[in-house]
N, C-alpha and C positions, 0 to 999 in steps of 0.2 A: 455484769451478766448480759448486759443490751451486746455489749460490744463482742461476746461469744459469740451472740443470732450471727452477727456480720460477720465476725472470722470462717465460723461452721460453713456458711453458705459457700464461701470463698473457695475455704480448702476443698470441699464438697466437690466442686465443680473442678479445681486444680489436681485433686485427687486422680478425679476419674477421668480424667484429661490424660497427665503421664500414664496411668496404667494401660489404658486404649491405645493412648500412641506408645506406646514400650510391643503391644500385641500389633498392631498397624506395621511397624517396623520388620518387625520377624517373619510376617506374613506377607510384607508387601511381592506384589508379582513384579514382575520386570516390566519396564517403562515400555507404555503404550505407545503406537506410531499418532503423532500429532493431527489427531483428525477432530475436525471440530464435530462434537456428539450432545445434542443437546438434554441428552437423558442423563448426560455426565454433569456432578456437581463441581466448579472448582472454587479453591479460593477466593480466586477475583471475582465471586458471584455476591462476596460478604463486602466487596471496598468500591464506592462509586469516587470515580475519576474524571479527570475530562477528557478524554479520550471516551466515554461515554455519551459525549453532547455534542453535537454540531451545532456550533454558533447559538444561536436562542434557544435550538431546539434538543429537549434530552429525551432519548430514549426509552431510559430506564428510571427507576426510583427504589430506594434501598426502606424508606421508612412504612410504606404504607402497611409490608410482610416481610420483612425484618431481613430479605435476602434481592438482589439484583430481579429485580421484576420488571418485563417491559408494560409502558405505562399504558398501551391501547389493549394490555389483554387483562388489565385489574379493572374489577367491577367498582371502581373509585373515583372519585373527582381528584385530579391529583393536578398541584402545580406546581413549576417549579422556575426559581430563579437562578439561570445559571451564572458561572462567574465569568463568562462573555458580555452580558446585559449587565452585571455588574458595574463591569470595568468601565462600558463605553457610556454609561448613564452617572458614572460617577457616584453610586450611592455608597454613602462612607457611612449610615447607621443601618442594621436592619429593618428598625419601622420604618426608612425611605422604603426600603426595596417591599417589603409589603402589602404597600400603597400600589403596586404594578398587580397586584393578585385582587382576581375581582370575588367581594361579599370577603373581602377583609379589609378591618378598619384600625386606624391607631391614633393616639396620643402622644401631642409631642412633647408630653411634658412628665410622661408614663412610658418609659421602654420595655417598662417588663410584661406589659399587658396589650394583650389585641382583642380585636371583636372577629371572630369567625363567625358566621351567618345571624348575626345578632346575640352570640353570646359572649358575653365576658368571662375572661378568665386565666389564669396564670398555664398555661399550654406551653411551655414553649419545653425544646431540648434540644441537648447538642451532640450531633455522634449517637442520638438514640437515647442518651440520657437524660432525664428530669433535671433543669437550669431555674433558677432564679429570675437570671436577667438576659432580654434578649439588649446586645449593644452593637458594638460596631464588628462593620464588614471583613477585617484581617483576615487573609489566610483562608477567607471563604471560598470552597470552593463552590457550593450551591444549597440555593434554602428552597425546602420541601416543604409543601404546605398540602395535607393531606386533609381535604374538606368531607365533611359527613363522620360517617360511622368509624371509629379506632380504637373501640374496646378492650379488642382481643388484642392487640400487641401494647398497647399503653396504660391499661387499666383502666382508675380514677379521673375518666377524663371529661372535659364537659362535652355533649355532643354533637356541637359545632366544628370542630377538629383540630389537629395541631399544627406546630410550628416544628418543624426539623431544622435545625443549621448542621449543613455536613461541612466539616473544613478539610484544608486540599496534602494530600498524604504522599510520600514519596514515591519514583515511581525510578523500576530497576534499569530501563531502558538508554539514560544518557545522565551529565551531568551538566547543572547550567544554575545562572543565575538571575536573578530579578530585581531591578531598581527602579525605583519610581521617586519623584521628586515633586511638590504638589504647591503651589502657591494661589492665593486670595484674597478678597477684598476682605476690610478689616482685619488686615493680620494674620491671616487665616496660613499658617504653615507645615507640610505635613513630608515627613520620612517613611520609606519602607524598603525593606530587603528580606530577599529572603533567595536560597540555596538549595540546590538539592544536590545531593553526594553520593554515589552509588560505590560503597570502599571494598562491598567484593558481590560475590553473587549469591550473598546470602543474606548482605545488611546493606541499606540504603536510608540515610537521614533528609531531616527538611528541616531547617532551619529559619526562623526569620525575628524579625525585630522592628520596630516601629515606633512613628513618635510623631503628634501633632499639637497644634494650638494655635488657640485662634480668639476674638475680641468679637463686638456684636456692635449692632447700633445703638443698644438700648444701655443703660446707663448701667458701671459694674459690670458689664456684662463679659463671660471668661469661659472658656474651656478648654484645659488641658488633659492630654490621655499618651499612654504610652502601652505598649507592646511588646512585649516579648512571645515565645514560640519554638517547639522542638515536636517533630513526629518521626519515628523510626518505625519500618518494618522490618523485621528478622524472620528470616529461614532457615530455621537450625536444620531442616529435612524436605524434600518434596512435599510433604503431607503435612505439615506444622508451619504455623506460620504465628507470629506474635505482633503484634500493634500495639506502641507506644504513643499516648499524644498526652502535652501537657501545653497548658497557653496559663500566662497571665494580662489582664487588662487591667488598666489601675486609671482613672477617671476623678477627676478635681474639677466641677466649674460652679458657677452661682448659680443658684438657686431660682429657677422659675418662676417658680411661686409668688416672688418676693414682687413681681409684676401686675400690680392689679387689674389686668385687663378682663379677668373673665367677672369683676364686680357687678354683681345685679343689683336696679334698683326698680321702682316702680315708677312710671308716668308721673300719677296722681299725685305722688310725693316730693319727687327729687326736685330738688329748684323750685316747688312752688311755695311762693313767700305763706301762707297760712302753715303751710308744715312746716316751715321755717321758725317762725313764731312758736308755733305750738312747742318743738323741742330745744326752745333756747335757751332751758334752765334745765336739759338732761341729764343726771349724771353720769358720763358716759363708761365709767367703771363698774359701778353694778347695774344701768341698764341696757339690753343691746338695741341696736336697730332693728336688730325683726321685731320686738315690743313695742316700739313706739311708731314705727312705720304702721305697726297694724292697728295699733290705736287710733294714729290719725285715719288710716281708712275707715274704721268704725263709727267715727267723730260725722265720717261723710255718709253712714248711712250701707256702708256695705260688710258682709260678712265676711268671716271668713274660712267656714262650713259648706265644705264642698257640696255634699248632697243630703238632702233631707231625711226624713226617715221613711219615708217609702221609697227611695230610691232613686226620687228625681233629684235633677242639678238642681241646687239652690239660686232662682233669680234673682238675690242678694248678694251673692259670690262674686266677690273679684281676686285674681290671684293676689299674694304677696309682691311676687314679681313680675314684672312683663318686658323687660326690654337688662341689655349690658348698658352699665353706668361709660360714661363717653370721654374715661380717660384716657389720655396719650399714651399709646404703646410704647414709648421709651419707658415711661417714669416707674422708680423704683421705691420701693418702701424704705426699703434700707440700704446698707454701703457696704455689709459683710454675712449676706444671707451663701450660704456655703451646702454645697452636695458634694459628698464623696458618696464614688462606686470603685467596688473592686470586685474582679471577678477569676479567681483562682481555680486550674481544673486539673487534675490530673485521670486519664482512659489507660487502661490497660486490657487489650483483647489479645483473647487465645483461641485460632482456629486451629482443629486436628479432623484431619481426612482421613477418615475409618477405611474408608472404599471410594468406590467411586460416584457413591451413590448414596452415601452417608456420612456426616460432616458433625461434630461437635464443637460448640461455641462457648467460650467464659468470656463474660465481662465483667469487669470491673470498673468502680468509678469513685474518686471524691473528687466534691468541690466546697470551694469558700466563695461564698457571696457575704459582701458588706454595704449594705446601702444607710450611709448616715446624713445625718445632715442639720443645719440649723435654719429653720425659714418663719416667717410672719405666720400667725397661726388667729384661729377664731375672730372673725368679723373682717378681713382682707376683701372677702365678698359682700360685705352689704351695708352699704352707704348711709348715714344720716340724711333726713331732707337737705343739708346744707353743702352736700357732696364729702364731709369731712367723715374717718372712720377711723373704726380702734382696733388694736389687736395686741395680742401678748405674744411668745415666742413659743415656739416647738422645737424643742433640741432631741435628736432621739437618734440610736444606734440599732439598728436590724442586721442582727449575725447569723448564717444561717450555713451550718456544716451539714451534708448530703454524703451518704455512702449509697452507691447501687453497686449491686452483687446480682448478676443474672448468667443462668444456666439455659444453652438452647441447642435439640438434638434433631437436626435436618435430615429425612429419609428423604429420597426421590427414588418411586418404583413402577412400576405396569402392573396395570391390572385387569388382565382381558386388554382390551382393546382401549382402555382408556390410562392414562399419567398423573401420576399421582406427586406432589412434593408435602410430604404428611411433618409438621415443627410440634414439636414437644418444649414447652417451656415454665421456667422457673425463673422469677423475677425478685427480688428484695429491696426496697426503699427504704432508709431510714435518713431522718432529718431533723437536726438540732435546733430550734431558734433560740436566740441569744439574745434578750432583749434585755439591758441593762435601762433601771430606772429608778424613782422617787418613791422613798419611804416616807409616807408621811405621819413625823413624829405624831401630830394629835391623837388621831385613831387607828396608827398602822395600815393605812392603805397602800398599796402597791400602785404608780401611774406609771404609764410607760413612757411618757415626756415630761422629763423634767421644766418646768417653764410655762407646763399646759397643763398643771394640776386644776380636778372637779371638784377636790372636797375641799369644804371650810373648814376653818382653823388656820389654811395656809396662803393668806392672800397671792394672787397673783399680781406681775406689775405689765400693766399695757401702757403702750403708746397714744393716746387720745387726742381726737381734737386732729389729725392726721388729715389735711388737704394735699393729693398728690398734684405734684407742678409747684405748689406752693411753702411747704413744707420742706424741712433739710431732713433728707431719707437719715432713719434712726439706724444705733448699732446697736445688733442683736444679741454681740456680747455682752453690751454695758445690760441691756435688760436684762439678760441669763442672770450675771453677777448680782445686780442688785436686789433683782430676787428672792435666794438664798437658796434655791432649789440645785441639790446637785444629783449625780447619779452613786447611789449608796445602797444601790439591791440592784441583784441579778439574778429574773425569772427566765427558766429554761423549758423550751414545748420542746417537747419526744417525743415526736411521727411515726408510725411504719407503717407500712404497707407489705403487704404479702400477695402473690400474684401465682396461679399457675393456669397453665393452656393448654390449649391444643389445637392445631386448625393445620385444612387440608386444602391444599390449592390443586385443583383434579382441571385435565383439559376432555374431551370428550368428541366424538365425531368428527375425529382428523382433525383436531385443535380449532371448530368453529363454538363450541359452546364450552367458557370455563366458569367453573366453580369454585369460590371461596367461603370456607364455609370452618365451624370450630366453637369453642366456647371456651370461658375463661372464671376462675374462682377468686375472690377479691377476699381481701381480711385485711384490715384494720384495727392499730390500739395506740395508743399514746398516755402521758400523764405529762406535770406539769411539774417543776419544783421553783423552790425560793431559797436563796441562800440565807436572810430574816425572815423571821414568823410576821404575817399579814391576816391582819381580817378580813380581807376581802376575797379568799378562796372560800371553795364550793365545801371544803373541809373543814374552814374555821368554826363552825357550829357545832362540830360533835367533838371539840376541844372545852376541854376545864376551862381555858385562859382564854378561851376565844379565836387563839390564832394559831395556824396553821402552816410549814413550812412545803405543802403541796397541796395539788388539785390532781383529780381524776378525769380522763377523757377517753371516751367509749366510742369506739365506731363498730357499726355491724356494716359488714358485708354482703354480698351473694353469687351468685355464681349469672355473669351475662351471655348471651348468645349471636353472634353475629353469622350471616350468611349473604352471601352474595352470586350472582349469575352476570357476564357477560356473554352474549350470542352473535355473533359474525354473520348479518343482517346480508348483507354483500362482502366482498372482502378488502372495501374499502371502509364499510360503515357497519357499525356495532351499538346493539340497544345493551343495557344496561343497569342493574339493580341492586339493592344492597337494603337488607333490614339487620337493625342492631339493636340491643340495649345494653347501657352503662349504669354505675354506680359512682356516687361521688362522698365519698367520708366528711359524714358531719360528725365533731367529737365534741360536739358542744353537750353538756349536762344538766339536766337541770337542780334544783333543787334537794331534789327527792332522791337524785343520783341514778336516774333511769337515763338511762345511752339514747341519743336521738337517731331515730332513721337515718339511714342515706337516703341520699336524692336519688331519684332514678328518674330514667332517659329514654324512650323508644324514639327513636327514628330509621327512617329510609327514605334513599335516593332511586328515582328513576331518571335516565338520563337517554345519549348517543353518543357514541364517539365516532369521530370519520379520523382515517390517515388516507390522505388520497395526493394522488400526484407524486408517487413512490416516497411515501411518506414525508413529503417537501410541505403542505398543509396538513395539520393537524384540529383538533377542534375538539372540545366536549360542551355540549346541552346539558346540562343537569337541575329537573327540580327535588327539591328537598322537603321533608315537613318534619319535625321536631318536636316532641311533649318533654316538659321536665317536669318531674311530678313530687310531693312530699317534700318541696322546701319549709324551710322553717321561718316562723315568727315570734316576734315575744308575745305572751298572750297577757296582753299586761290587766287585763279585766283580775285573772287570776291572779296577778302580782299582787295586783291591786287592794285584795278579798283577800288574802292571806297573808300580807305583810313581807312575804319573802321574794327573791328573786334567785335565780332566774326562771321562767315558765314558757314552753315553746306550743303553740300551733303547728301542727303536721298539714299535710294534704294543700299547701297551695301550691299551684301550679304556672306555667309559663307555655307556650306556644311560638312557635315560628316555623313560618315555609317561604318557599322564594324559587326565583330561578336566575342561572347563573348561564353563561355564555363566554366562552377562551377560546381565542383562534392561534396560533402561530403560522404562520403563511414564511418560508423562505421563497418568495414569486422568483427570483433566480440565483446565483451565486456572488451576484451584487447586494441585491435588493431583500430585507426582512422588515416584515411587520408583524406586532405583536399586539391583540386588541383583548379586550373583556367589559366584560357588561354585567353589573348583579343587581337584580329586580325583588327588594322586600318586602312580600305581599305581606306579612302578619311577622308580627314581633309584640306580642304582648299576654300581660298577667291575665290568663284566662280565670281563676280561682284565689280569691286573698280575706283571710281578716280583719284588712284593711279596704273595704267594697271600695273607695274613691280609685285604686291603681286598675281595678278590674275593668278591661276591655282597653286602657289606655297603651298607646307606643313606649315601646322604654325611648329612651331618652338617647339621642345620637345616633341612632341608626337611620339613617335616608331611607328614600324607596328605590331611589336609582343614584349608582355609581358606574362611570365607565373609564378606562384608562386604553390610551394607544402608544407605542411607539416604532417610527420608523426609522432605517439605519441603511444607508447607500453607499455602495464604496464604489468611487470611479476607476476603473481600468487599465482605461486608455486616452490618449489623447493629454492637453495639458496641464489636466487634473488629475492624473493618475494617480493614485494612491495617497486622496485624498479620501476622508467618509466625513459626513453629515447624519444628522439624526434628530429627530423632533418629536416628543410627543406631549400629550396634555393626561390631565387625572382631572374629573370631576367628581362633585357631591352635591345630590339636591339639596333644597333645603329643609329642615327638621328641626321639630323639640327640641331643645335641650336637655329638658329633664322627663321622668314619668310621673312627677308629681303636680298636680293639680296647679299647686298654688306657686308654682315656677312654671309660667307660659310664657317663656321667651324663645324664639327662632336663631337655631344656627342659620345663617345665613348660606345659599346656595353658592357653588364657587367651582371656578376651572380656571386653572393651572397651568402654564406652560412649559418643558422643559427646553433646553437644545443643545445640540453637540457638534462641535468642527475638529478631526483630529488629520495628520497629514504623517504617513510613514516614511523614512527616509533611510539612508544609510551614512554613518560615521564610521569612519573609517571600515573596518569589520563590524563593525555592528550594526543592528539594526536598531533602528529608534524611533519613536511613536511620541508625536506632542499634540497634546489634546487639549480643547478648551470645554468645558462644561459652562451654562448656565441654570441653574434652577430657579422656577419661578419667574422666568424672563420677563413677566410684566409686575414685576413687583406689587404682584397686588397683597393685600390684606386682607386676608381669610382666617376664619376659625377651624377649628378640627379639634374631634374626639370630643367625650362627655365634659369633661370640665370647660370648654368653652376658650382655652389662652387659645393664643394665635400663632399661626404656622410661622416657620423660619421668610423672612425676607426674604429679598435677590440675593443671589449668590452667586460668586464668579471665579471659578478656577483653571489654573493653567497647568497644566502637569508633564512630563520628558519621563517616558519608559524604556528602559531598552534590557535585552535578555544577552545574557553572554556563559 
């Protein structure tokens, strides 16, 4: 029945597609003289290209309103990474290219996740659709990071903003090819091609393929990935137009994790001989480090009770943690900790030109995400006093099949004296997760890592006694195996989402004040199933037998509101604002089987935009402020008191504002710099259950980030057609975590990058040999919430040439 919603939507929108373009056809008038009319909608308004971008600098943005919009007259923060500053920066992951967008933050041990103005959260898409995983650069043609308010065209979203990756689509005008050859230290080797084929004047393919690998300093250490790639556009008529894209990425390397560098310990404890003593009869199997670590502090007379019960800090309190344990960044726990990604996509879009002033849009989309993997699990991070630690193994597969089905009907008309582009839309999400796992025999429990089971009856097996440097890094298989824990149940989540809109983007007073403005209805539902009956669903209690082959999960929706105003100050500079609110589906239940609130969101930006110097300098000012309200908690008081679980707290809340700073300056046709600066005043739990988070920083978010880069091409004289290019990223220093009893400091840090490329000609062709380095002072930084540490130096050489 699931799979009817997603056909119905499909045909729905396919339907009224052919019969509109069957009446389009009959009715079309005779082809217009080629005058550019900007009241007229075309195709090309739906597909961003490069021929859209000058060098750093892009125009337009296709994600922020779901059609070619130029980017100084959207009431939006909007940035963008084009695939110029790609190529000449060398960023071969998207979380590099990210790192250039300032008040966005990443992990480099986490691809799928970023921080937009201090929130976390899985944002990212591709082509406009809802992705899994952000990875590597192929085929990109540019990434859209639209900051602030995105309700109305993305739904469910958090509302710090998202991540767009557009990739690069055929174009009707020539045929040509692209080679790239990529070599570096430690091994590091990389292919790519790719084609475009224009076979008549109605189909035109893109074709590419790819393939890298590469080795590390640190010990194990591997990544392999490959590439594949096909985009076709087809003109079966003037007014039809279809889009083809499918890519696969398929990704093999070792496991991060398995590096214990982001290990906290405390001061008090690590190395000092008394806690030494104290735990040298621990049994390190059934007790952890955080027990006896806290014991020894207790032993010393400190708590470890944040605040009192009137509210004040406790003068007894000392954290758990206060500093990273100071092992060698090579050293590995094990010799076969293993991550596989893959990532599978297949887009199908159908535009049909009603008129010329009215345009109908089908999308469609599946993908296959597979992030599995086998890595060192519980206690990796926290030390014995004797520096020695334990840990068992996490073996676990995350499948995750996504259908999107979206319907959207573009008017552009006049009204009176003002312009109107009025979108009507229909959206459908549905998403499978596949999480195969551990039955366990004693009490039918359902885990989702086999190797990392919670309940008794089925011991686990750890590695104990573990001194990295000192120790022979263990196999992660032999502990899977001796274990006994295999994967023998497979529970499945069923997402949807349901979406519909409407928003008008109106210009007003001879195009100096525009308006975006519309609203959008959200709906939500999903359930759960088990291929074995388990006790541990929310349903196993109104069974005879106890156990349950599904779970129920409820999301309520509502309908959000966005509006925004740009005004053409001078007509070089422009003020602008933007108020919105979002919803975010929580499907969690509890107990009683009451559905938990969504989260909800108000925020708004005020800002300026300048385009000055004929648009050669560009710039947007933007502060932001941010409430996210009615998250949830366990309310375990109630757990507690009634013997049952699960039991949620509604109404806590979060806060963040800041201001944000992005210049693109091309100073002449030699010479581009690109700067940003993001300043965050407030990121923190204003309202919680838990009074210790209340008023505190989340964890990883600096106050100040800035990133530059500049890019020279000489001319004339005996460097001609040579370019150079330099820039830095910094991060102050911060938290690492919001939790009281982890006060250790990410360490402040600035980065260098640089680039030397020299163009020449072989025989007919042209050819471009570039050297990147990244990180040119090989320094050793941390980055993102968990604390590992950022890539090394890196040094590559690479021979382009287009033919």
């Amino acid at each position: 029945m699931r799979n009817l919603v997603v056909l119905r939507s499909a045909l729905t929108g396919l339907l009224a597609s052919a019969v509109t373009g069957l009446y389009a056809q009959t009715a079309a008038a005779p082809a217009a003289p080629a005058i550019a009319n900007p009241d007229v909608i075309t195709l090309d308004d739906f597909v961003v290209t490069s021929s859209k971008s000058s060098g750093y600098r892009a125009t337009n943005a296709i994600s922020a309103t779901g059609i070619g919009t130029k980017i100084g007259d959207t009431p939006l923060a909007i940035s963008v990474i084009t695939s110029d500053l790609i190529a000449d920066t060398g960023l071969f992951d998207v979380r590099e290219a990210l790192n250039m967008v300032p008040g966005v933050l990443t992990n480099p041990v986490n691809e799928s996740r970023a921080v937009i103005r201090g929130q976390t959260g899985l944002i990212a898409y591709r082509n406009g659709m809802y992705r899994r995983q952000l990875m590597t650069t192929w085929n990109m043609e540019r990434i859209e990071v639209i900051k602030g308010p995105a309700a109305i065209f993305f739904g469910a979203v958090r509302p710090g903003g998202i991540v767009n990756t557009v990739t690069a689509k055929p174009v009707f005008d020539r045929n040509f090819s692209d080679v790239k050859a990529t070599v570096g230290n430690e091994g590091y080797l990389r292919g790519e091609f790719f084609t475009n084929q224009v076979l008549s004047d109605k189909l035109a393919i893109r074709l590419g393929a790819g393939a890298s690998s590469g080795d590390g300093i640190r010990q194990y250490e591997y990544k392999d990935e490959s590439y594949a790639g096909l985009s076709a556009i087809f003109k079966p008529t003037t007014n039809q137009q279809i889009t083809v894209d499918a890519e696969e990425i398929d990704r093999t390397m070792f496991y991060l994790s398995s590096y214990p560098v982001r290990s906290l310990v405390n001061s008090k404890v690590y190395g000092v001989a008394g806690a030494i003593a104290a735990q040298a009869n621990v049994n390190q199997v059934t007790t952890t480090a955080d027990t006896v670590n806290r014991n020894y502090l207790t032993s010393l007379g400190y708590s470890g009770t944040y605040l009192l019960a009137d509210g004040t800090v406790n003068p007894s309190f000392y954290p758990l943690y206060d500093q990273f344990a100071p092992y060698d960044y090579k050293l590995s726990l094990s010799k076969d900790a293993k991550q596989i990604q893959r990532s599978h996509t297949l887009d199908l879009n159908y535009l049909l030109k009603i008129s010329d002033t009215l345009v109908w849009q089908t999308a469609l989309n599946y993908a296959y995400d597979n992030t599995s993997g086998l890595q060192p699990s519980d206690g990796d991070t926290r030390p014995y006093a004797d520096g020695t630690l334990r840990f068992r193994i996490e073996n676990f597969i995350n499948i995750r099949d996504s259908y999107n089905a979206n319907n959207k009907l573009t008017w552009r008309f006049d009204l009176g004296p003002t312009k109107h582009t009025l979108q009507f839309g229909q959206d459908f999400q549905r998403v499978i997760f596949t999480r195969p796992g551990y039955l366990n025999p004693v009490n039918n429990t359902y885990n989702n890592s086999p190797g990392n089971n919670s309940v008794s009856g089925v011991p686990n097996v750890y590695a104990t006694h573990f001194a990295p440097g000192t120790s022979t890094p263990v196999s992660l298989n032999d502990l899977f195996v001796a274990g006994g824990q295999t994967f023998n149940i497979v529970r499945k989540n069923y997402d949807e989402a349901f979406g519909y809109f409407i928003v008008d983007q109106a210009k007003f007073f001879n195009e100096r004040l525009f308006v975006l403005a519309g609203a959008r209805y959200n709906a939500f539902r999903g359930h759960v199933t088990y291929d074995k009956p388990v006790s541990n669903s929310s349903q196993s209690k109104y069974s005879s037998t106890g156990l349950a082959t599904y779970d129920i999960a409820k999301g309520k929706g509502g309908i959000t509101p966005q509006a925004g105003l740009l005004f053409k100050v001078l007509p070089d500079v422009s003020f602008f604002s933007t108020y919105s609110e979002s919803v975010e589906a929580n499907t969690a239940v509890d107990y009683d089987g009451n559905a938990s609130e969504p989260i909800k969101s108000q925020s708004y930006d005020l800002g300026f935009k300048t385009e000055m110097l004929d648009g050669r300098l560009t710039s947007t000012l933007a502060y932001y402020d941010t409430k996210r309200q009615n998250l949830a908690y366990a309310d375990t008081a109630k757990q507690l008191a009634t013997g049952h679980s699960p039991y949620f707290i509604f109404g806590n809340s979060e806060h963040t504002t800041g201001l944000e700073l992005e210049t693109n300056w091309s100073v002449s046709k030699n010479y581009s710099v690109i700067a940003g600066w993001a300043h965050q005043m407030t990121a923190e739990t204003t309202k919680s259950n838990n009074t210790a988070f209340v008023g505190r920083r989340f964890g990883a978010v600096p106050e100040n980030t800035y990133n530059l880069w500049n890019h020279y091409t000489f001319s004339s004289g005996p460097l001609k057609n040579f370019s150079v290019g330099a820039g830095l990223q910094h991060n102050d220093a911060t938290n690492l975590s919001q939790d009281p009893n982890i006060q250790v400091t990410l360490p402040a840090f600035t980065v260098f990058n640089a680039m030397a490329s020299y163009s020449f000609k072989f025989g007919s062709h042209d050819v471009k040999a570039q050297f990147n380095v990244k990180n040119v002072a090989d320094k050793r930084y941390r980055e993102g919430a968990d604390g590992y540490f950022a890539p090394s130096r890196s040094m590559y050489l690479s021979l382009a040439t287009k033919f």
